[in-house]
C-alpha positions in Angstrom: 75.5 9.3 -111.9 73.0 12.1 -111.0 72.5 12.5 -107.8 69.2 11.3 -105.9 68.0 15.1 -105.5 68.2 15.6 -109.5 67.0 12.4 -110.3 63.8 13.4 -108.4 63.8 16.8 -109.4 64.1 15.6 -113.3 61.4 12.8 -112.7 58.6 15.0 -110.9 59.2 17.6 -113.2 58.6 15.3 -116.2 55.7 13.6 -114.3 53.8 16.8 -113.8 54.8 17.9 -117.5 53.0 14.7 -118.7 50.1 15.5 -117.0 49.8 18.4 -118.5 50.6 20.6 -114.9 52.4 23.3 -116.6 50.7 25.5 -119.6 46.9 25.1 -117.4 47.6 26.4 -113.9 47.8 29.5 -112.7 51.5 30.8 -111.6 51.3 30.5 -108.7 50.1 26.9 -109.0 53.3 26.3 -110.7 55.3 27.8 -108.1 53.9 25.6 -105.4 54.5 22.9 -107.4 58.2 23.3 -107.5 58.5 24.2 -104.1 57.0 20.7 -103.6 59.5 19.5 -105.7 62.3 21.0 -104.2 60.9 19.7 -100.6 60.7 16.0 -102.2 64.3 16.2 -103.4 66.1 17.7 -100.4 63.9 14.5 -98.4 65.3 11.8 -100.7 68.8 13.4 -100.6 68.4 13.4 -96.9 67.8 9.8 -97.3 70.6 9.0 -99.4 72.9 10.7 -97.2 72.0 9.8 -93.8 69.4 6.7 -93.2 71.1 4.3 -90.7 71.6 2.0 -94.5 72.4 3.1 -97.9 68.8 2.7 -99.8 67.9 1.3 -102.6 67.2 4.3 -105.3 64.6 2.5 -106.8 62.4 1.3 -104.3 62.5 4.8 -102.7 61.1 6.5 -105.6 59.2 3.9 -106.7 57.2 4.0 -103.2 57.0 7.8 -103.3 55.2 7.7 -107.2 53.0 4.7 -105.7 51.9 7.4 -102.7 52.0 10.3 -105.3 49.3 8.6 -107.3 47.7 6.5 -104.7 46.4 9.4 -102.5 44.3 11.2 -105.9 41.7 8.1 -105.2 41.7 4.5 -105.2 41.3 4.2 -109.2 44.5 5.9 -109.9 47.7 3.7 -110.2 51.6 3.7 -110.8 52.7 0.9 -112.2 56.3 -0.3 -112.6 58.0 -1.0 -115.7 57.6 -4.9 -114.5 54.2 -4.4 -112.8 52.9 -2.9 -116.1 54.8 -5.7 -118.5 52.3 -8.2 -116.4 49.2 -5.7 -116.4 49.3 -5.5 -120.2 50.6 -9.0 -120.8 47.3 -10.4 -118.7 44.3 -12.5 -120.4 41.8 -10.5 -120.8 38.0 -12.5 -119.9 39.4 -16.0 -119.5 40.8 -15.9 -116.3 39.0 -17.3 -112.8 38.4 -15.2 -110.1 36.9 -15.5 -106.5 33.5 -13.9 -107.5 34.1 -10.5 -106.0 34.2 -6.8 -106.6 37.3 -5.7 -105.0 38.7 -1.8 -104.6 40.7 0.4 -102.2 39.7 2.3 -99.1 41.4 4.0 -96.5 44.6 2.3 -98.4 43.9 -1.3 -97.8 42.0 -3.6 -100.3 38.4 -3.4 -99.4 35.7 -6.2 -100.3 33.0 -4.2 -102.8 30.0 -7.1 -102.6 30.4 -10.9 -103.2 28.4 -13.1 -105.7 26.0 -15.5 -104.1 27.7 -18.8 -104.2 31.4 -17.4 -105.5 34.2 -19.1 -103.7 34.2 -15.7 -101.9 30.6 -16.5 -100.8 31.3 -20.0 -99.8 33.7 -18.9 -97.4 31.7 -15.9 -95.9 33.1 -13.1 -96.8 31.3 -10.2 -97.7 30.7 -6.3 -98.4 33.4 -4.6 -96.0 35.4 -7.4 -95.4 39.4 -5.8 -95.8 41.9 -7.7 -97.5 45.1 -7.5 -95.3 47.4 -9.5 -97.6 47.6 -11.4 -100.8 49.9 -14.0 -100.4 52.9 -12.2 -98.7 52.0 -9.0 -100.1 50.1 -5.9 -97.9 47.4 -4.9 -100.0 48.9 -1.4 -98.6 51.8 -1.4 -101.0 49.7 -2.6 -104.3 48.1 -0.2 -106.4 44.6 -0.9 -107.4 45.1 -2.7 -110.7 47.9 -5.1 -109.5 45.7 -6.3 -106.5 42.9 -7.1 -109.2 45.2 -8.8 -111.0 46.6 -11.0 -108.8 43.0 -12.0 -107.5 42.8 -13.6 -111.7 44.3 -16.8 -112.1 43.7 -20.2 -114.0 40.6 -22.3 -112.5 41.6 -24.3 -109.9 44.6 -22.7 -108.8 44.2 -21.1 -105.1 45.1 -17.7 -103.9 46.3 -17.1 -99.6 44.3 -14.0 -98.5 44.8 -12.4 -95.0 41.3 -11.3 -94.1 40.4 -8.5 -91.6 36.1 -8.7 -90.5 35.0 -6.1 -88.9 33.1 -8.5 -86.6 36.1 -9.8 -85.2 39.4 -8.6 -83.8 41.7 -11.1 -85.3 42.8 -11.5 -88.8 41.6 -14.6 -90.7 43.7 -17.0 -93.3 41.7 -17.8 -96.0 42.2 -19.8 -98.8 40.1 -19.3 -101.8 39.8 -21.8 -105.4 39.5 -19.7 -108.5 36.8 -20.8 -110.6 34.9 -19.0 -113.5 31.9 -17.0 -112.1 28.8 -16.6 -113.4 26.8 -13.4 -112.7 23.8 -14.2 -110.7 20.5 -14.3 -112.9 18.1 -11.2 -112.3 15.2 -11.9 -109.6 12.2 -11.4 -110.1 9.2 -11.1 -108.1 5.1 -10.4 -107.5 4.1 -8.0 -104.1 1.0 -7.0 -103.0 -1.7 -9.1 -105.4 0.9 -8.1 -108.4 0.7 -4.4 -108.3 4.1 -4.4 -107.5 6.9 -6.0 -109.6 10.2 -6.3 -107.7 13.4 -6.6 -110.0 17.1 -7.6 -108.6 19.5 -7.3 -111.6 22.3 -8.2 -109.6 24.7 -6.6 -112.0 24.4 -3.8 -115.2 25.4 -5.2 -118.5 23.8 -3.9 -121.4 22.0 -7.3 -121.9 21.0 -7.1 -118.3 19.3 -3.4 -118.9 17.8 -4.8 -121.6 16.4 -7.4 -119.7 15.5 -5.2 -117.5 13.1 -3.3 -119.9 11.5 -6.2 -121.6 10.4 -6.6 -117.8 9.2 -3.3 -117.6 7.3 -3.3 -120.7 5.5 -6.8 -119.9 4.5 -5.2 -116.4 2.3 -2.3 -118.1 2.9 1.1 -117.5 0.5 1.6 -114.2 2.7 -1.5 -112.7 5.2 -0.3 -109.7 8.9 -1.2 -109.5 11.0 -2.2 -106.9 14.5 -2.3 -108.5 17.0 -4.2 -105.7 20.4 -2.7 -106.6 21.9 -3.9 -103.5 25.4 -5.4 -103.9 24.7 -4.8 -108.1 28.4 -3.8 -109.8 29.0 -2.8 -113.5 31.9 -1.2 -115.3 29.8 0.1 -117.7 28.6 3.2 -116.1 26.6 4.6 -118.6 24.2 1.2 -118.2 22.8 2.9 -115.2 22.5 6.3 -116.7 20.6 4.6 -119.7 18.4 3.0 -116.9 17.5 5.8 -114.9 16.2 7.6 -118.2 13.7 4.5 -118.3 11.8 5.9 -115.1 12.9 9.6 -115.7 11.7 12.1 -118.6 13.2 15.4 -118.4 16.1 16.6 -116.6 19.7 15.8 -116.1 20.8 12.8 -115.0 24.5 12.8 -114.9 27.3 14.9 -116.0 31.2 13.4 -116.5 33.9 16.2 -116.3 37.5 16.4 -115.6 40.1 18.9 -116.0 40.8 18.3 -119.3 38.0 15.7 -120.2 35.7 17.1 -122.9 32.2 17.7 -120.7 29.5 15.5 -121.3 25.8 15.7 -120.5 23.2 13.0 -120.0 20.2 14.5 -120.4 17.0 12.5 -120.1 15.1 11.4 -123.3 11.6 11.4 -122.8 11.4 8.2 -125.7 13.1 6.0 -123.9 10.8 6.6 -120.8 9.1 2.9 -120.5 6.6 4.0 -117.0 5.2 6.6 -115.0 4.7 4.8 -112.3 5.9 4.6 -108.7 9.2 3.4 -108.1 11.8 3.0 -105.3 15.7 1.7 -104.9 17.4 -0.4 -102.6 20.9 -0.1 -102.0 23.8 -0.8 -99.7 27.3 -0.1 -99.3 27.9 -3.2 -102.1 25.8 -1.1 -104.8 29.0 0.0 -107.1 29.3 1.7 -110.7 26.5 1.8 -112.8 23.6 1.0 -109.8 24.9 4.1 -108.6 23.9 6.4 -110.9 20.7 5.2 -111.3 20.2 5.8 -107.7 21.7 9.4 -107.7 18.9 10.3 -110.4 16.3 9.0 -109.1 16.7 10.0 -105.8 18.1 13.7 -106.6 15.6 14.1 -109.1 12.8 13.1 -106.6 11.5 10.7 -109.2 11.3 8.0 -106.4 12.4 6.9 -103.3 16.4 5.6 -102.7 16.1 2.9 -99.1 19.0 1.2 -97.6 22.8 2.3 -96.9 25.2 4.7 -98.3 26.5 3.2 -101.3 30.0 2.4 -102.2 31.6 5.3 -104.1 32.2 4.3 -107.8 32.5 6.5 -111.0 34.9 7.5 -112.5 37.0 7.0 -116.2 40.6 6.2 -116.3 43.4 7.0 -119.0 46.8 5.1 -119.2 50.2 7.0 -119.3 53.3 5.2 -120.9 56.1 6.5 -119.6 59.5 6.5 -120.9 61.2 3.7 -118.9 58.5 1.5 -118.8 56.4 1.7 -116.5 52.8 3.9 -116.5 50.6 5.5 -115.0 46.6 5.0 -114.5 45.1 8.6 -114.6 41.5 8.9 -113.3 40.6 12.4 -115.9 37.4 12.0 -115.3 34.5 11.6 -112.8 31.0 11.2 -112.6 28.6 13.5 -111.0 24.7 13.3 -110.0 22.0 15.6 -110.9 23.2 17.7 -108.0 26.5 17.9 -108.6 27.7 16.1 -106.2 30.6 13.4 -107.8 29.6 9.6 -107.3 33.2 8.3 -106.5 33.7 10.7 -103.6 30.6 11.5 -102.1 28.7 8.1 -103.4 24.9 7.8 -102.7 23.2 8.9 -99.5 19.6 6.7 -99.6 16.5 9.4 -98.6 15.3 6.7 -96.2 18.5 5.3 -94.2 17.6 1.6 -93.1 20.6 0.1 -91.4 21.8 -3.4 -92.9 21.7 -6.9 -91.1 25.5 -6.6 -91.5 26.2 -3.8 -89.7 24.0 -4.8 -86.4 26.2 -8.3 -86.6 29.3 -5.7 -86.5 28.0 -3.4 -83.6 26.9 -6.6 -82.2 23.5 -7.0 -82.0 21.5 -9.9 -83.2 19.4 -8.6 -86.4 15.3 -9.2 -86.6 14.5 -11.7 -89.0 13.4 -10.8 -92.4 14.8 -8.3 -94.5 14.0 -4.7 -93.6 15.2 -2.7 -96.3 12.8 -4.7 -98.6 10.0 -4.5 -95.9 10.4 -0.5 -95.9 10.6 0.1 -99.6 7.9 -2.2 -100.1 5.8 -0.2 -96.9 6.8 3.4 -99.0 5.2 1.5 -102.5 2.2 0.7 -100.9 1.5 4.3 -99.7 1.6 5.6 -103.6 -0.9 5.6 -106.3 -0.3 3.9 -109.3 
């Protein structure tokens, strides 16, 4: 049997041979690489010689690749040979969920936004909300994809989540039904004697931006927009790169790079331009994905004003690893960046005019004014423009 120090050695040095380490960084890259490696393994022998218990060899590593990958961003995942044999083994659009976006910050399992009258909803929870535990599990020890997985079921079946609010010092049991969501239906509304025409998508599905345009078109082009992107989601991020271009003639509006990814562009196509008219954003720390990068190029381009919260943080493309005894790993190669450079997923989007949410006030404890200022101020900033 190998030792515990070779069998590290062996495994990081395939790892890092997968992903393509050696052969595109410099020397001395590789050297500190395998001084790292050499670290790792005299640690685990360490371990295997000397911890108060013998340990078990495959937990050990396993937790170490889990960290390994875990601490790139949240996106990025190990998976066990058993944790992947579920993950591709899972239905695929027919399960139930809770009706939330769920991802990972600071570690722990972090509430995205919730849909309005989701089983999430019904019992309160809401953008910010951290998810302690599912079931018995910490949310700590599960990579991102697993978590989202276990959150799927069939409808009617329940899932146990330990619940940490921000607005209060204890955590919560809560008990959630799965049931099949349905995304909210886009809002629509009239301000000042119709010259303004306020849109809340609630998500970005192609059929959504297309709906999206239809309204856009019917409004006339001297008609101003209001798009409410606050708590919108989409996996599709190139839906809010195809919307932005709808405002937006000229320019850049996103770029998607990795190390090895092949660049691409998105460059504005004056065609698809539907109005020339005023608009402004909305957003919050919910606004996820696609929303995002519509608010990056409208705001870094200065094509209209972005109102509310930092945004969530949320852009980025994943490739899966198989690896040789099973398991795999979930690569992020690529990311999104704005018109500024700046990449969505670790910078996210910084509104021109910060208006703090109801939320937050609840959390810091004071008692919010009625009505909803972010809508009040981005309406206000409207006003001021000329059609």
């Amino acid at each position: 049997m190998l030792s515990l120090a070779i069998f590290a050695s062996l495994g990081l040095g395939f790892a890092l041979g997968e992903l393509g380490w050696f052969g595109v960084h410099a020397d001395n890259d590789q050297d500190g690489a395998y001084n790292q490696m050499r670290v790792y393994a005299e640690v685990l022998q360490k371990v295997q010689s000397d911890y108060v218990t013998d340990p078990n060899i495959n937990m050990v590593t396993n937790g170490a690749l889990h960290g390994l990958v875990e601490s790139l961003d949240a996106d990025s995942s190990y998976l066990t040979a058993d944790e992947y044999k579920l993950y591709k083994g899972r239905p695929t659009g027919g399960d139930a969920q809770e009706g939330m976006t769920v991802s990972k910050r600071g570690g722990w399992a972090t509430i995205v936004n919730v849909i309005p009258g989701s089983p999430a909803d019904k019992e309160h929870l809401v953008d910010g909300d951290v998810i302690d535990s599912i079931g018995e599990k910490s949310t700590y020890d599960l990579p991102v994809a697993v978590l989202r997985m276990m959150l799927e079921g069939k409808p009617g079946t329940t899932v146990d989540l330990t619940v940490i609010r921000p607005s209060k010092p204890d955590p919560e049991k809560v008990v959630l039904t799965r049931t099949v969501v349905d995304a909210p239906a886009m809002s629509e509304q009239q301000y000042e004697n119709s010259t303004i025409l306020y849109l809340k998508p609630g998500e970005l599905t192609a059929a959504r931006v297309d709906a999206i345009a239809a309204k856009i078109k019917d409004a006339g082009k001297g008609r101003k927009i209001l798009l409410d992107l606050r708590d919108s989601t989409g996996p599709d991020l190139q839906q809010g790169v195809r919307l932005a271009n709808f405002f937006i003639k000229q320019g850049t509006l996103a770029t998607l790079q990795g190390q090895t990814y092949p660049t691409q562009t998105f460059t504005a196509d004056p065609a698809k331009t539907l109005t020339d008219a005023p608009v402004a954003l909305i957003v919050n720390r919910g606004t996820y994905g696609a929303a995002e990068l519509t608010a990056a190029a409208i705001g870094e381009l200065k094509r209209g004003d972005v109102v509310g919260e930092r945004t969530f943080g949320e852009g980025s493309v994943q490739k899966t690893f198989d690896l040789p005894d099973g398991s795999a790993l979930l690569l992020t190669v690529a990311k999104y960046q704005g018109p500024d450079g700046k990449k969505i997923q670790d910078d996210a989007v910084t509104p021109n005019v910060a208006v703090t949410s109801p939320q937050d006030e609840i959390d810091e404890g004071i008692t919010p004014q009625n009505g909803d200022e972010m809508l009040d101020k981005a309406l206000g900033l409207l006003k001021t423009k000329g059609a």
